[in-house]
C-alpha positions as CSV (number, residue, x, y, z in Angstrom):
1,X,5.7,-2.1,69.2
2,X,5.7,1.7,68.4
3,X,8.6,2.4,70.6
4,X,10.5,-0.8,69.1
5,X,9.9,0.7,65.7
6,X,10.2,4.3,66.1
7,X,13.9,3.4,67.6
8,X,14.9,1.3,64.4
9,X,13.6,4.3,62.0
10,X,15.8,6.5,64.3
11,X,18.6,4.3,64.0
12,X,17.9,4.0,60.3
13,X,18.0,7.2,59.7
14,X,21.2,7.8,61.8
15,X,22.8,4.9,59.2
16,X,21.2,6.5,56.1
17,X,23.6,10.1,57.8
18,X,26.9,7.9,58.3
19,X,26.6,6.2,54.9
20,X,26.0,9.7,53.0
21,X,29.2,11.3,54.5
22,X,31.2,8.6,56.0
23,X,34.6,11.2,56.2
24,X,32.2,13.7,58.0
25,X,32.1,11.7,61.9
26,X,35.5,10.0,61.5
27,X,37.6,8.0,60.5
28,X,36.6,5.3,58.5
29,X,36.8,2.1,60.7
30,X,35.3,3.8,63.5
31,X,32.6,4.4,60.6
32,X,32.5,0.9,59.7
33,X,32.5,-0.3,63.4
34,X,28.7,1.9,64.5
35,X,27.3,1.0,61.0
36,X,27.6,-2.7,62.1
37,X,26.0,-1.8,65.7
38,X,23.5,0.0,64.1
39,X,22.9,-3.2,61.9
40,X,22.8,-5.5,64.8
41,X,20.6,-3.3,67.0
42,X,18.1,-2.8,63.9
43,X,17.9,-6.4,63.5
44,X,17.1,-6.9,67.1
45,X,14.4,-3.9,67.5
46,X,12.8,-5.6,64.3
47,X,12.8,-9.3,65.8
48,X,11.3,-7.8,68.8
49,X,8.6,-5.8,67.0
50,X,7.6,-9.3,65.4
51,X,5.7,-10.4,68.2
52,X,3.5,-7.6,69.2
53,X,3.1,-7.2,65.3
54,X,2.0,-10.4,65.2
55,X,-0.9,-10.2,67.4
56,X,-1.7,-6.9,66.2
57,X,-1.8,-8.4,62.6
58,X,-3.5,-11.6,63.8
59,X,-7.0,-10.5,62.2
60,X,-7.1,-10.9,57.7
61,X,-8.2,-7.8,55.7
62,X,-11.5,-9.8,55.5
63,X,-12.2,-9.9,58.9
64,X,-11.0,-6.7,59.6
65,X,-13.0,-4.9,57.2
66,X,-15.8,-7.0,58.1
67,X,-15.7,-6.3,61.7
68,X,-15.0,-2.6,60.7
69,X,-18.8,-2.7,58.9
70,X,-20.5,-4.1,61.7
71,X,-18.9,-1.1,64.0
72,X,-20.3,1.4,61.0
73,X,-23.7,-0.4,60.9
74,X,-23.9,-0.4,64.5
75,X,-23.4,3.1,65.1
76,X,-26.8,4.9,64.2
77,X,-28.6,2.3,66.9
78,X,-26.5,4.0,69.5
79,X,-28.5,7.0,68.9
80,X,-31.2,5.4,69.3
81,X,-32.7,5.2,72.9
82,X,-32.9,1.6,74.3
83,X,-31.5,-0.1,71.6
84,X,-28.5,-2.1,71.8
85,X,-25.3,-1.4,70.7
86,X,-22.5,-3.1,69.0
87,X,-22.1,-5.1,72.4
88,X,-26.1,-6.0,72.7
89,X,-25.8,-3.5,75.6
90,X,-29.0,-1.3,75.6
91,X,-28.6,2.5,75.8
92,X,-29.8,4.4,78.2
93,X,-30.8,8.2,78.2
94,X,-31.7,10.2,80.9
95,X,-34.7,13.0,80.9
């Protein structure tokens, strides 16, 4: 998903140069032709960022910051010799 997304800022940034100074990388319908590739291809990379996103996404705010307190009240226990961790795995410590 990174990759998908870093290449459509890239490519949005590469429009946002064209559009700026059109006259500056040729004439104009060859201009006209890469801004509408650059379109297309942007529209893909974001359709195929949707998936990915999606399961990245899948979890609400609620959950996620819920989940995210658990972690945090979790964390002391790890220090903690023998007691179990986020996981209910007990840690060990060696003398």
């Amino acid at each position: 998903m990174g990759e998908l997304l870093g290449d459509d800022h890239d490519l949005a940034a590469l429009r946002r140069v064209l559009t700026d100074d059109p006259g500056r990388f040729g004439e104009e319908g060859d201009t006209e032709v890469l801004l509408a590739l650059i379109n297309q291809r942007r529209t893909d990379l974001e359709q195929q960022a949707m998936l990915p996103g999606r399961r990245f996404f899948q979890e609400g705010p609620r959950d996620f910051a819920r989940r995210l307190k658990d972690y945090w009240t979790a964390w002391p226990a790890r220090d903690e010799p023998n007691q179990p961790d986020a996981l209910g795995l007990a840690t060990h410590r060696g003398a």
